[in-house]
ROSE-4610 file (N, C-alpha, C; in Angstrom, 1 decimal, always signed):
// ROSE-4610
residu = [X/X/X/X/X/X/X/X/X/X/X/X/X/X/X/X/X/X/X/X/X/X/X/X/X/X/X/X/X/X/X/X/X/X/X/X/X/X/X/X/X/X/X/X/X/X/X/X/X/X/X/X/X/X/X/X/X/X/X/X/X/X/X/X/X/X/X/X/X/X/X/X/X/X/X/X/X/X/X/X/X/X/X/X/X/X/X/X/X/X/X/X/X/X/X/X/X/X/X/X/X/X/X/X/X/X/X/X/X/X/X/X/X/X/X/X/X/X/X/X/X/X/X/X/X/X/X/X/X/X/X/X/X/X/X/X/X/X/X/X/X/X/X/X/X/X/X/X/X/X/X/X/X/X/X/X/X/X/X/X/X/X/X/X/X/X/X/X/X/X/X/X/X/X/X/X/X/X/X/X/X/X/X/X/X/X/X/X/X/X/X/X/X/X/X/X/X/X/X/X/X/X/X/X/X/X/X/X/X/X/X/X/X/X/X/X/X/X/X/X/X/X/X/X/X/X/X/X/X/X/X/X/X/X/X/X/X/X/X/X/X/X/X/X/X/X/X/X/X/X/X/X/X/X/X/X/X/X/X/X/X/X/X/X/X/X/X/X/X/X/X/X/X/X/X/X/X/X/X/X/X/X/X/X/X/X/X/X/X/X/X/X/X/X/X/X/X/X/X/X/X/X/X/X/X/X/X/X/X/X/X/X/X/X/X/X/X/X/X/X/X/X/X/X/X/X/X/X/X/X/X/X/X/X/X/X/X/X/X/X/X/X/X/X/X/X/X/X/X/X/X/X/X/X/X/X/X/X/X/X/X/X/X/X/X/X/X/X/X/X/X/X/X/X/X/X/X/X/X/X/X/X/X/X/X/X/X/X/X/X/X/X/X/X/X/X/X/X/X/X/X/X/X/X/X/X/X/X/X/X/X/X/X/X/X/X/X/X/X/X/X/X/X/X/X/X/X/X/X/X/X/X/X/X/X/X/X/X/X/X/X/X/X/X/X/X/X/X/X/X/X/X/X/X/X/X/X/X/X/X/X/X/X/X/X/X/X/X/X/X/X/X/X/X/X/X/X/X/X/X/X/X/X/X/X/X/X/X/X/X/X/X/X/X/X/X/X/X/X/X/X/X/X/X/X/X/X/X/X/X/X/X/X/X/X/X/X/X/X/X/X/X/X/X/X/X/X/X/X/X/X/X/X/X/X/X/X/X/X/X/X/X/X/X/X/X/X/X/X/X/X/X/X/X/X/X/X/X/X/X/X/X/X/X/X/X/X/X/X/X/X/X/X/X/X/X/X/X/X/X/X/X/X/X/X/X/X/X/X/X/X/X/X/X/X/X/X/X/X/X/X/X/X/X/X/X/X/X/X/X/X/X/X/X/X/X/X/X/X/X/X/X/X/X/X/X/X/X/X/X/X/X/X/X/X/X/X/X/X/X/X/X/X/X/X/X/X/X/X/X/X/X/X/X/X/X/X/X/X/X/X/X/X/X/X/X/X/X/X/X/X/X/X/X/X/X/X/X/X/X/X/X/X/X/X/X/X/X/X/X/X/X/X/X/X/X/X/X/X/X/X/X/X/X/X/X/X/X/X/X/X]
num = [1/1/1/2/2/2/3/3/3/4/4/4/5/5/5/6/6/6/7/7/7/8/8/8/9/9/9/10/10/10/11/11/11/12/12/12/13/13/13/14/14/14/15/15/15/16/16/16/17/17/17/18/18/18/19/19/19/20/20/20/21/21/21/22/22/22/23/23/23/24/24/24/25/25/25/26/26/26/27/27/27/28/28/28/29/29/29/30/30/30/31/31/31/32/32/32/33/33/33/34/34/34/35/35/35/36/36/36/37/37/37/38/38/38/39/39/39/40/40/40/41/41/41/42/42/42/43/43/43/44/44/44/45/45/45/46/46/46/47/47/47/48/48/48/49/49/49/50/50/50/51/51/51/52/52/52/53/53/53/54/54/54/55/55/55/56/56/56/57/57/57/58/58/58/59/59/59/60/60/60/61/61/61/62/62/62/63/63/63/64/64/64/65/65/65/66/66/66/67/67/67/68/68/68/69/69/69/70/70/70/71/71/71/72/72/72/73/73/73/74/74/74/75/75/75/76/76/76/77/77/77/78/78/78/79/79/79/80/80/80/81/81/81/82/82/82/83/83/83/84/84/84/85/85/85/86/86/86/87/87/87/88/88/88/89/89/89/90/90/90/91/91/91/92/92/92/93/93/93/94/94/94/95/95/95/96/96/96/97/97/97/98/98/98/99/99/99/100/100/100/101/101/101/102/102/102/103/103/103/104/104/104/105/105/105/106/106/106/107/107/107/108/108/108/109/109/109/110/110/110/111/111/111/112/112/112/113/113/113/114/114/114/115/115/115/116/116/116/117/117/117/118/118/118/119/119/119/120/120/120/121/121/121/122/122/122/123/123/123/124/124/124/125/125/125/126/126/126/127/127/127/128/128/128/129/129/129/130/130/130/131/131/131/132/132/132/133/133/133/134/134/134/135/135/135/136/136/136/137/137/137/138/138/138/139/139/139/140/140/140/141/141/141/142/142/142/143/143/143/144/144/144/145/145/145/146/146/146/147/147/147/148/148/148/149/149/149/150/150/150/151/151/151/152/152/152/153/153/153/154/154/154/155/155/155/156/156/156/157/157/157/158/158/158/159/159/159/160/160/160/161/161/161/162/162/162/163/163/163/164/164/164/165/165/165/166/166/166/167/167/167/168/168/168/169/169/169/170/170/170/171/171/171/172/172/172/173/173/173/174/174/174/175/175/175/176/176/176/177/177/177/178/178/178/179/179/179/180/180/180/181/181/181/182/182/182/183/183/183/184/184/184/185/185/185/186/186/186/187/187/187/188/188/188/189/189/189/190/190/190/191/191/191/192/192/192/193/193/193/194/194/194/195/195/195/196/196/196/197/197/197/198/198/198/199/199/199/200/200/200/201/201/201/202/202/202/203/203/203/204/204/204/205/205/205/206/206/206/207/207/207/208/208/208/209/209/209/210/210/210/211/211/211/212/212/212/213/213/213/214/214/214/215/215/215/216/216/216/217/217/217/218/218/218/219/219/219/220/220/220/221/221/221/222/222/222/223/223/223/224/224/224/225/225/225/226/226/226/227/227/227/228/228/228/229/229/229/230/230/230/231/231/231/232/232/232/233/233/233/234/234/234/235/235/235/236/236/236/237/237/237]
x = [+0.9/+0.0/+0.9/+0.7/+1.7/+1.5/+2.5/+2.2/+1.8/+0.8/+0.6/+0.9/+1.7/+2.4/+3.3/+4.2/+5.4/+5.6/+5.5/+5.4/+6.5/+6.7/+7.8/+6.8/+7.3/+6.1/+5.8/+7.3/+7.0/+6.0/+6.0/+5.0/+3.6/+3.9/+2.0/+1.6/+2.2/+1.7/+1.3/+2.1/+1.8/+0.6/+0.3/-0.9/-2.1/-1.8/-3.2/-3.9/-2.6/-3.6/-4.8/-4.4/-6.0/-6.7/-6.9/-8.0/-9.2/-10.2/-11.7/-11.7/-12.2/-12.6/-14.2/-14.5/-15.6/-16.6/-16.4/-17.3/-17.7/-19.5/-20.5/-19.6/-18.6/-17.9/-17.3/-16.9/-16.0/-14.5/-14.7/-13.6/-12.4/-13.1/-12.5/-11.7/-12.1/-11.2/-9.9/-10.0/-8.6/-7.6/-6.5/-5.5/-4.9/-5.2/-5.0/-3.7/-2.9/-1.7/-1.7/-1.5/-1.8/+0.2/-0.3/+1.1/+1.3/+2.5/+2.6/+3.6/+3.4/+3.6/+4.9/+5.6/+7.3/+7.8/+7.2/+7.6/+7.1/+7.4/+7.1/+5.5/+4.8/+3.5/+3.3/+2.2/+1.8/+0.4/+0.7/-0.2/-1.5/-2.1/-3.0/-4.2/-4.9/-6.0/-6.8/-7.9/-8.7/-9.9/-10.8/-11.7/-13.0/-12.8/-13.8/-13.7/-12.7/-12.3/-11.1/-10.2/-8.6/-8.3/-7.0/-6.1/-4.7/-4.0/-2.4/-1.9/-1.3/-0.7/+0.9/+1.4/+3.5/+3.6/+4.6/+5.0/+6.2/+6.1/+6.8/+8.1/+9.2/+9.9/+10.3/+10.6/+10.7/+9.8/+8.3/+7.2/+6.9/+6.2/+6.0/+4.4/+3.6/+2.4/+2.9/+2.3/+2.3/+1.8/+2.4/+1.8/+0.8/+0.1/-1.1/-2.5/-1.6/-2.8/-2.8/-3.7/-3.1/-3.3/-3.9/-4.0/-4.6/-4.3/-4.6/-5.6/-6.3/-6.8/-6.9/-6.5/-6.2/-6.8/-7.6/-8.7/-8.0/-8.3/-8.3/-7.3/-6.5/-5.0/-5.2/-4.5/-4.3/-3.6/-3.8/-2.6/-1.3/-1.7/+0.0/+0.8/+0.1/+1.2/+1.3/+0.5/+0.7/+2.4/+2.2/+3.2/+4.5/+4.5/+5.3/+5.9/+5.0/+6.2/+6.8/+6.2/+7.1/+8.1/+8.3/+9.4/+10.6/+11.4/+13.2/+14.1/+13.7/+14.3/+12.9/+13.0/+12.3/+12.8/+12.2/+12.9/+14.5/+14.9/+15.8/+17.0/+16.6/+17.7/+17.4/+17.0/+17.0/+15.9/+16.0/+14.9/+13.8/+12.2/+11.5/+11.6/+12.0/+12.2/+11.2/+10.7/+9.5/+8.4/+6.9/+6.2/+5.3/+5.2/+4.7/+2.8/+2.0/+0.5/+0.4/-0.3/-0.7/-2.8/-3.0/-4.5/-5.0/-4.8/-5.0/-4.2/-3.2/-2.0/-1.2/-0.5/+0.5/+1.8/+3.5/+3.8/+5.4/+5.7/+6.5/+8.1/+8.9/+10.5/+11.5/+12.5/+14.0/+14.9/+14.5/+15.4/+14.7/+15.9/+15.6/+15.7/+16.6/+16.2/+15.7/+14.5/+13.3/+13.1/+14.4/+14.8/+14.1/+14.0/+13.2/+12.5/+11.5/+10.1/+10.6/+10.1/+10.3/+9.0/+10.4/+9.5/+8.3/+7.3/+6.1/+6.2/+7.5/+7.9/+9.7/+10.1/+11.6/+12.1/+13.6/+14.4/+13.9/+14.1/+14.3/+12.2/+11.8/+10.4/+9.8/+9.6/+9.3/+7.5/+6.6/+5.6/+4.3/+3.8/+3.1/+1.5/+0.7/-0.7/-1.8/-3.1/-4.0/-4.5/-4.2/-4.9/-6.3/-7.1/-8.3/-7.8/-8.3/-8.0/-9.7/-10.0/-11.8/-11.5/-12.5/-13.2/-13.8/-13.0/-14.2/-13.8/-14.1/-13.9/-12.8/-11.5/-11.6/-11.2/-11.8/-11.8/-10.8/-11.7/-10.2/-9.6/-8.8/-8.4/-8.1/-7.4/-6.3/-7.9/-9.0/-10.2/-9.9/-9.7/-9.5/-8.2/-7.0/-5.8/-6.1/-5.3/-4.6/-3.8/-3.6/-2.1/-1.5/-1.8/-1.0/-1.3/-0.3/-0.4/-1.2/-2.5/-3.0/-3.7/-2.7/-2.9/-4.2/-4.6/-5.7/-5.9/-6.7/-6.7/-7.5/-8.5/-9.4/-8.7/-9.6/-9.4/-8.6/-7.9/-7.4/-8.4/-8.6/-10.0/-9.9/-10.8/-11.1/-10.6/-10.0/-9.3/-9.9/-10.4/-10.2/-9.0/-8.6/-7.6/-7.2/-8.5/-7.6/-7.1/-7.2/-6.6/-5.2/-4.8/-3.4/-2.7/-3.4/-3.1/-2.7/-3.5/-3.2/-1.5/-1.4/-0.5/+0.7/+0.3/+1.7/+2.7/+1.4/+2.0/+2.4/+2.0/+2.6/+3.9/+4.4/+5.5/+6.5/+6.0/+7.0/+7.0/+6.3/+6.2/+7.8/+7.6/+8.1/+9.6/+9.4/+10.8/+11.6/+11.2/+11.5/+11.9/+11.9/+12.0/+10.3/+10.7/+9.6/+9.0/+10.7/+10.0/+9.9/+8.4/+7.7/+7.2/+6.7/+6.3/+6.8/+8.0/+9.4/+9.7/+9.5/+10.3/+9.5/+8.0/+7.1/+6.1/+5.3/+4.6/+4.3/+4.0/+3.7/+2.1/+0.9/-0.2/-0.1/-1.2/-1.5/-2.6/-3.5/-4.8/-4.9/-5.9/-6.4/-6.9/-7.9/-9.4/-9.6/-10.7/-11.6/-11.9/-12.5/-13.2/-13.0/-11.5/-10.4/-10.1/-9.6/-8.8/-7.3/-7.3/-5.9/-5.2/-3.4/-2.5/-1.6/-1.4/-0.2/+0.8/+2.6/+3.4/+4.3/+5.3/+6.3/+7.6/+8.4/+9.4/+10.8/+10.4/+12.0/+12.4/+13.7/+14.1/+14.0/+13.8/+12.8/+11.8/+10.9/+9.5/+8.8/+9.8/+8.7/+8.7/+9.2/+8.2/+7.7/+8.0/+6.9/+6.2/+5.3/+4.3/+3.0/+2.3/+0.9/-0.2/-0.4/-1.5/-2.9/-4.1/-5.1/-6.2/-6.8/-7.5/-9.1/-10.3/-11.3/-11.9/-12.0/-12.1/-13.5/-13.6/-15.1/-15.4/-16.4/-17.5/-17.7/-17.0/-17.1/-17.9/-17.6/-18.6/-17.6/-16.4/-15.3/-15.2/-14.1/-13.5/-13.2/-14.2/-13.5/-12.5/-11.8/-9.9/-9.5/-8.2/-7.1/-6.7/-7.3/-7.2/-9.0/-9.0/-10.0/-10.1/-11.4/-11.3/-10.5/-10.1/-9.8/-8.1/-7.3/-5.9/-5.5/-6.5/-6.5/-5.6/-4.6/-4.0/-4.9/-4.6/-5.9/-5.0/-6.0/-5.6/-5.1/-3.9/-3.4/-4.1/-3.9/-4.8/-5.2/-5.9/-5.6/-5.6/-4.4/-4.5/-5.5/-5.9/-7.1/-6.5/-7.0/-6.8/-7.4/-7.7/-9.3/-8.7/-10.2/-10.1/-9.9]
y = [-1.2/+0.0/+1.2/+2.3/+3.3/+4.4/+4.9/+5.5/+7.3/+8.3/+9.1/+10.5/+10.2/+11.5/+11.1/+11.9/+11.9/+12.9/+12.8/+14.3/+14.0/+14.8/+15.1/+14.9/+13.3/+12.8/+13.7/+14.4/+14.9/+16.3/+17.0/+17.7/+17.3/+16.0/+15.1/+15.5/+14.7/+14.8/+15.8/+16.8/+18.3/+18.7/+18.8/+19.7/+18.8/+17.4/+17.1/+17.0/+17.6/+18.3/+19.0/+20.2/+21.1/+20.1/+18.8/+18.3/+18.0/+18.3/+18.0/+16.6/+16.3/+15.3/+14.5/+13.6/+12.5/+14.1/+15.1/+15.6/+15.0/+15.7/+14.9/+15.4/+16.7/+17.3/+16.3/+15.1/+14.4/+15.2/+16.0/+16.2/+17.3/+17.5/+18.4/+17.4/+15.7/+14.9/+14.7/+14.8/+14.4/+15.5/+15.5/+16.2/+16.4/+17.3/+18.1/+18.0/+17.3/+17.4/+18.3/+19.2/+20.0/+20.4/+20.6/+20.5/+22.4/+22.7/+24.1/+24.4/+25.7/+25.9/+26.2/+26.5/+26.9/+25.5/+24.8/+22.9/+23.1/+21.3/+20.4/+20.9/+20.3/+20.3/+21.1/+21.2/+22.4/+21.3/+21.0/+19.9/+20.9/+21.0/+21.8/+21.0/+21.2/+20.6/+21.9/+22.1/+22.5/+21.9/+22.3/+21.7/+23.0/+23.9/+24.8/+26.1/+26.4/+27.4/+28.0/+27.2/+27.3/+26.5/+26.6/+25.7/+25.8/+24.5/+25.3/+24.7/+25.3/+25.1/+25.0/+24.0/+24.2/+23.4/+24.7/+24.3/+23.3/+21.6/+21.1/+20.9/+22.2/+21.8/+20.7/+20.0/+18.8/+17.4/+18.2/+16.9/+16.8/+15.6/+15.3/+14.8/+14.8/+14.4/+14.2/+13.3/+12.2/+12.9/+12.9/+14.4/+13.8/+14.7/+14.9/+14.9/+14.8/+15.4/+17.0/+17.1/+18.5/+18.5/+17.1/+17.4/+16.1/+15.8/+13.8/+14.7/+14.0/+14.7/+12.9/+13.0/+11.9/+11.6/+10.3/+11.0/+10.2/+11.1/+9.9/+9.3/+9.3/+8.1/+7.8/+6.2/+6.1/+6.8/+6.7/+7.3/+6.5/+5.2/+4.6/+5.1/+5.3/+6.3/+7.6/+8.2/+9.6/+9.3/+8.4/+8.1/+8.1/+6.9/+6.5/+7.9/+8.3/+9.9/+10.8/+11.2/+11.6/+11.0/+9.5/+8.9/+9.6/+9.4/+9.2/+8.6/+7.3/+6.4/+5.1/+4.6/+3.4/+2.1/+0.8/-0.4/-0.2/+0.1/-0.3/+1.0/+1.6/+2.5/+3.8/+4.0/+5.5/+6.5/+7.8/+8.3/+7.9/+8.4/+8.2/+9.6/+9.5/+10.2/+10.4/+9.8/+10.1/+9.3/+9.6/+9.2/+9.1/+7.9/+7.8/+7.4/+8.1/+7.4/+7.1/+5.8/+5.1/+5.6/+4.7/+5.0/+4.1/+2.9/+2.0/+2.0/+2.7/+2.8/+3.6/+3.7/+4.3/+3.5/+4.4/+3.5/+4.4/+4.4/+5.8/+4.5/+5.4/+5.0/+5.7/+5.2/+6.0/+6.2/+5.5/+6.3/+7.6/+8.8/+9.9/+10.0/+9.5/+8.9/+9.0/+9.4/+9.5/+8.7/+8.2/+8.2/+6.8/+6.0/+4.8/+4.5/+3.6/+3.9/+2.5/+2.9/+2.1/+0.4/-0.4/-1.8/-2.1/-2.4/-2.6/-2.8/-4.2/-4.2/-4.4/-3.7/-3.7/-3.4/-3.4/-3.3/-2.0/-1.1/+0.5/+0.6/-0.2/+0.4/+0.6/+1.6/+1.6/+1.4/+1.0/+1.1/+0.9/-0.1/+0.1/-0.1/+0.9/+0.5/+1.5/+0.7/+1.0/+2.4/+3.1/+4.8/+4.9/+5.9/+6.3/+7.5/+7.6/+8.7/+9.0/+10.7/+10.5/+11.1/+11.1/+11.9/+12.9/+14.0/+15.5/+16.8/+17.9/+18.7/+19.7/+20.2/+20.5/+22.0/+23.0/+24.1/+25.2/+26.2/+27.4/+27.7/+26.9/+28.3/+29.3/+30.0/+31.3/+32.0/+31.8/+32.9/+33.5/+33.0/+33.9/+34.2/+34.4/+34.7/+35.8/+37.0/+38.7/+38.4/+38.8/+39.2/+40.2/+41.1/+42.4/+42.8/+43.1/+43.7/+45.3/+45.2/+46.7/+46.8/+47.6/+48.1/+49.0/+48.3/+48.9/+49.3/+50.1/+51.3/+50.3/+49.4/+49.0/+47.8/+47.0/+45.7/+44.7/+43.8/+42.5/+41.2/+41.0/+39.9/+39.2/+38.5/+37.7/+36.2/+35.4/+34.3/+32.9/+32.0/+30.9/+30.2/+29.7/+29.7/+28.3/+27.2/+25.8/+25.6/+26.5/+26.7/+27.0/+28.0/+27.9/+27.6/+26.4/+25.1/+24.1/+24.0/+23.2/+24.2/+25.3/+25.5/+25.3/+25.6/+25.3/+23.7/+22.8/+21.7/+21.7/+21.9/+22.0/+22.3/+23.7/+24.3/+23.2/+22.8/+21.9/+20.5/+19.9/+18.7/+19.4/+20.7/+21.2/+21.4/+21.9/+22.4/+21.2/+20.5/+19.8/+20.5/+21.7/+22.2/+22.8/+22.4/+22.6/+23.9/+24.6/+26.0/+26.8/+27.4/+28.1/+27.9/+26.5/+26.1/+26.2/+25.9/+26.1/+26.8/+28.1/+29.1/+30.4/+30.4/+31.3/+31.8/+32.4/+32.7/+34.4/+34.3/+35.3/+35.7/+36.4/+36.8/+38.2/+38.2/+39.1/+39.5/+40.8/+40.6/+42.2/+42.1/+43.0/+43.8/+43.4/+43.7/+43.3/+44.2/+43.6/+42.0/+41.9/+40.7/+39.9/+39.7/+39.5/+38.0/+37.6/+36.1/+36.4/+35.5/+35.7/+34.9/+35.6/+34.7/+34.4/+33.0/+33.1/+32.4/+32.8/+32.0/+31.9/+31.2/+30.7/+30.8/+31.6/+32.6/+31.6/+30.6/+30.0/+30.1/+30.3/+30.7/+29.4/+28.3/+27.5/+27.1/+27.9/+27.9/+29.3/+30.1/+31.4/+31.6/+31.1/+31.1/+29.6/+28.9/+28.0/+27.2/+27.7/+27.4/+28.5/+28.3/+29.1/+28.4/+29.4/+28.9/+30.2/+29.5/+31.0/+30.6/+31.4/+31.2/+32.1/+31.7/+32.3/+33.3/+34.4/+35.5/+34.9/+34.7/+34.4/+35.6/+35.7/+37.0/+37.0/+38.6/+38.8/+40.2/+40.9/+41.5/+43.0/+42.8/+43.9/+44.2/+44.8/+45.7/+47.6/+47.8/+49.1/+49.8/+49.0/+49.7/+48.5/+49.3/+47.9/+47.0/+47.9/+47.1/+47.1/+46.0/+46.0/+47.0/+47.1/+48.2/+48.6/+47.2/+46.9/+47.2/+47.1/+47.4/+48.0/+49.7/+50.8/+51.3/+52.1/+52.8/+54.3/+54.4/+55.5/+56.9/+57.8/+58.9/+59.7/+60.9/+60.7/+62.6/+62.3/+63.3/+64.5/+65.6/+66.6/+67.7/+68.8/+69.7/+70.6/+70.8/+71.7/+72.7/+73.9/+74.9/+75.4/+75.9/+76.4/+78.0/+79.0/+80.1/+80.7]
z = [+0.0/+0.0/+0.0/-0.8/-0.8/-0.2/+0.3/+1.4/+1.0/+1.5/+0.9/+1.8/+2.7/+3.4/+4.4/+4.8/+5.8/+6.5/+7.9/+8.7/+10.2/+10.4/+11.4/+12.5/+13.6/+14.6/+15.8/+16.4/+17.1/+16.7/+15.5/+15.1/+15.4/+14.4/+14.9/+15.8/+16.8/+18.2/+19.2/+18.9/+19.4/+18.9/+17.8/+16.9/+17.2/+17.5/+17.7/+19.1/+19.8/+21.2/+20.8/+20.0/+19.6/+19.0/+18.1/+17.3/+18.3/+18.1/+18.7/+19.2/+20.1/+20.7/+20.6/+20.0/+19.7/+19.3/+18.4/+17.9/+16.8/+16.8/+15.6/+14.5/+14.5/+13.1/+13.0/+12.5/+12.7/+11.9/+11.5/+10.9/+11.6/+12.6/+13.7/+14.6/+14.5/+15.3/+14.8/+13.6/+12.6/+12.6/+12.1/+11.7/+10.3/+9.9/+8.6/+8.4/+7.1/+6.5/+5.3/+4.5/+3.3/+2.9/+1.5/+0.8/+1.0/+1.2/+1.3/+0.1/-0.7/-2.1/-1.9/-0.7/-0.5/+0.1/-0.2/+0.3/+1.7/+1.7/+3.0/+3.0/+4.0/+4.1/+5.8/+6.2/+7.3/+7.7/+9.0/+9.9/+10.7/+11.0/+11.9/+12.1/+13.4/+13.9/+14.8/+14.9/+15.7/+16.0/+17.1/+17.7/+17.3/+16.6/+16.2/+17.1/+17.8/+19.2/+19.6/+19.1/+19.0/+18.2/+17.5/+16.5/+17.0/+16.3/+16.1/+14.8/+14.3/+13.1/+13.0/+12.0/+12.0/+10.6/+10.7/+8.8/+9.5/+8.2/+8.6/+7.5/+6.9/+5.7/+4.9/+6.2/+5.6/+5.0/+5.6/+5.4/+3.3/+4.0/+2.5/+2.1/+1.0/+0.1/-1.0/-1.4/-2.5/-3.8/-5.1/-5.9/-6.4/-6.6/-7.2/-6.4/-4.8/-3.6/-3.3/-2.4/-2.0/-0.5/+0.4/+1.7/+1.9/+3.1/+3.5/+5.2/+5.6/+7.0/+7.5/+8.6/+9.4/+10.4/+10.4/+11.6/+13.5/+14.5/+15.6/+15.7/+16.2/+16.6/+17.9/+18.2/+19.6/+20.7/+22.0/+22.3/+22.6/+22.0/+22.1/+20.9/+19.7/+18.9/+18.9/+19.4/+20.2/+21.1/+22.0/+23.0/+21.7/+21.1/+20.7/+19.6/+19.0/+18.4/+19.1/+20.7/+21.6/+22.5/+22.3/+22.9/+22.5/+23.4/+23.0/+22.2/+22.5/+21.7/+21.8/+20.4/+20.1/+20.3/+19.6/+19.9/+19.8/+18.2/+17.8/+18.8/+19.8/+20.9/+19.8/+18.9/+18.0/+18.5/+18.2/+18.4/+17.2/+17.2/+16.1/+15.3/+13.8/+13.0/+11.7/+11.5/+10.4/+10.8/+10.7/+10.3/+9.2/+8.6/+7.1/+7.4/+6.5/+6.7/+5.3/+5.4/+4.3/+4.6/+3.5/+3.8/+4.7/+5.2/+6.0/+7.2/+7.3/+8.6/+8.6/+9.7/+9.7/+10.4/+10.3/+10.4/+11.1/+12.2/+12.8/+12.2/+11.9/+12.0/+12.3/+12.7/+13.5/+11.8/+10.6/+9.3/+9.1/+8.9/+9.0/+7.3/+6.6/+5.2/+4.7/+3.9/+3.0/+1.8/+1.2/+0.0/-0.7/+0.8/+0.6/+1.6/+0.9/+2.1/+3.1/+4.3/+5.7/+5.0/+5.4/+5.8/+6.8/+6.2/+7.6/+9.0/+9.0/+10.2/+10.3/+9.5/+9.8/+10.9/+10.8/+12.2/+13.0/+12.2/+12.4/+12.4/+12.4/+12.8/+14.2/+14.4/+16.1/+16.1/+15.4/+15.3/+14.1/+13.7/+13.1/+13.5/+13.3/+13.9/+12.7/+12.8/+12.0/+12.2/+11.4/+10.8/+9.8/+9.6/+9.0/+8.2/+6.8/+6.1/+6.3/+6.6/+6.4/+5.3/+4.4/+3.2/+3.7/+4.0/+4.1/+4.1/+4.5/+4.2/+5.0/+5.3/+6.3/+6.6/+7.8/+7.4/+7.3/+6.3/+5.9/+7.1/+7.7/+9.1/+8.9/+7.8/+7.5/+7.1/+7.4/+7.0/+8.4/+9.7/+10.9/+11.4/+10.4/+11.3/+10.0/+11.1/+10.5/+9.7/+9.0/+8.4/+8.7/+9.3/+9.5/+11.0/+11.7/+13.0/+13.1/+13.8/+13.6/+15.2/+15.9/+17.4/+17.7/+18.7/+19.1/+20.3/+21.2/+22.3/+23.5/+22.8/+23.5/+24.7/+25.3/+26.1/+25.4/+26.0/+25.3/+25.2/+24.6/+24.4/+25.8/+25.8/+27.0/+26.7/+27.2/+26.8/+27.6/+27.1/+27.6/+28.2/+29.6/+30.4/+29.7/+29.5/+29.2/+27.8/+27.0/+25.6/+25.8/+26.4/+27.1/+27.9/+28.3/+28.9/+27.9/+27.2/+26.1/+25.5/+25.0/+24.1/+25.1/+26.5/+27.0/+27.2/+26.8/+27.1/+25.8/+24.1/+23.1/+23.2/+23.4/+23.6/+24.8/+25.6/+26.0/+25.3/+24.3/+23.3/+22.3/+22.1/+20.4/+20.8/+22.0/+22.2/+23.2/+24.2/+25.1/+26.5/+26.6/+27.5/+28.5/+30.1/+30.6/+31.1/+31.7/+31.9/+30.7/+31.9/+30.9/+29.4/+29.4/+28.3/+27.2/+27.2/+25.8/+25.9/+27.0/+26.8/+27.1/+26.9/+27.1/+26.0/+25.7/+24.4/+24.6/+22.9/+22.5/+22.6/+22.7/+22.4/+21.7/+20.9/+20.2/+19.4/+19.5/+18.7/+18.3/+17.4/+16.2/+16.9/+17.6/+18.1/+19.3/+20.1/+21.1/+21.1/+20.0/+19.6/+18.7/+18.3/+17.1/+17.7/+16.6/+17.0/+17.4/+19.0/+19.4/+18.7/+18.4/+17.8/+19.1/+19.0/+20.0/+18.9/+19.9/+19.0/+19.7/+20.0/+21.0/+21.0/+22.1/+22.2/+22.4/+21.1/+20.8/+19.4/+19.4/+18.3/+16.9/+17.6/+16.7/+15.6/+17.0/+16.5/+16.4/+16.4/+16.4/+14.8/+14.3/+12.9/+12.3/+12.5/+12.4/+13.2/+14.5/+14.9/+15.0/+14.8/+14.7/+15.9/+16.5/+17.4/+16.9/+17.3/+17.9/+18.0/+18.8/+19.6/+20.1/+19.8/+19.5/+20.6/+20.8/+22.3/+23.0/+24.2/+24.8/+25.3/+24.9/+25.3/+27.3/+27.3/+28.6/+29.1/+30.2/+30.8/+30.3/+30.7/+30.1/+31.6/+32.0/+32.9/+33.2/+33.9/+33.9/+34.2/+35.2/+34.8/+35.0/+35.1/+35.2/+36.0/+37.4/+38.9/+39.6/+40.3/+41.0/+42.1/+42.7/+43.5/+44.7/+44.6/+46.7/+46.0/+45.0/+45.1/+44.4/+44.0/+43.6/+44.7/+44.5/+45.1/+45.6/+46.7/+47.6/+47.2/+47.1/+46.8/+47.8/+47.2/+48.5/+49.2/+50.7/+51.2/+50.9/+50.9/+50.4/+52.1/+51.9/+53.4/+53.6/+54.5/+54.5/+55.8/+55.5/+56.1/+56.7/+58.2/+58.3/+58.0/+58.1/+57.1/+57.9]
């Protein structure tokens, strides 16, 4: 069976923290592989609320595709793209998806495709290609930075929970989530971009994240740790 994309595992694995969980969308469970026109292909998954996205230069599609969406993996191959080292003592270096499986290996190699269960295979287990549609995300990211006066959107707290455990998947480092992140928005009510402050990944990971509607704040401090004004002298006349 031939195999119809190759993506960098530890990438996989990261990005499909954001894919949707047992939604009726089914296509929100899967993970989007798509060919990017400056090479390698760009993985992303969301659940309809947040995404994250990573160009992978070196990934690969089979020509005459333009995008494989992968539905649902276990989490023993979840596990197994973030290991260290696999059977054969290597780390895992490519994973290949066929339409019926997938199949992680420690040859970093391309040049020939991995044996089903060769030496250097740390994994083979059954994968789902779905047939469907999956959505524009670049309809909700800016392209251009344009500063605004107003509030900073309101944020969902477990979304950035999620990206922090990403950032320590991408980078291997635990403080501060690889290192820390970036946020940033248009608008009041704009899609937040986050992006992550390693010299890595700050240009190829894409996060963002949909603002939840709040009540707004009228300053910047609550009332109780407003700084008290200070007395004024009075004179009698």
């Amino acid at each position: 069976m031939p195999y119809l994309a190759r993506v960098n595992p530890k990438y996989f694995a990261a990005i499909h923290q954001c894919a949707a969980q047992k939604d009726y969308r089914y296509y929100l469970n899967a993970i989007h592989i798509e060919s990017h026109p400056k090479g390698g292909v760009v993985l992303c998954a969301t659940n309809g609320h947040f995404l994250g996205a990573i160009h992978d230069p070196d990934g690969w599609i089979a020509p005459g595709m333009q995008s494989v969406l992968v539905a649902s993996v276990s989490k023993r191959l979840l596990s197994a793209c973030l290991a260290r080292r696999g059977p054969d003592g290597e780390p895992p270096a490519v994973l290949w998806v066929a339409e019926k499986y997938s199949l992680l290996s420690s040859i970093e190699d391309a040049a020939d495709e991995p044996e089903l269960f060769g030496e250097h295979t740390h994994l083979t287990e059954r994968t789902e290609l779905i047939d469907g549609r999956f959505p524009d995300w670049r309809r909700v990211v800016p392209s251009q930075r344009q500063p605004f006066t107003g509030q900073f959107p309101c944020v969902n707290g477990e979304y950035l929970e999620v990206f922090n455990r990403i950032g320590v998947m991408l980078s291997g480092q635990k403080r501060f989530g690889g290192g820390g992140m970036y946020l940033e928005s248009s608008a009041e009510n704009a899609a937040i971009i986050v992006r992550f402050n390693s010299s890595e990944l700050i240009e190829r990971f894409l996060g963002v994240v949909m603002p939840l509607k709040g009540d707004g704040v009228k300053s910047i401090l609550p009332g109780w740790a407003m700084p008290e004004a200070p007395p004024t002298d009075s004179k009698a006349a």
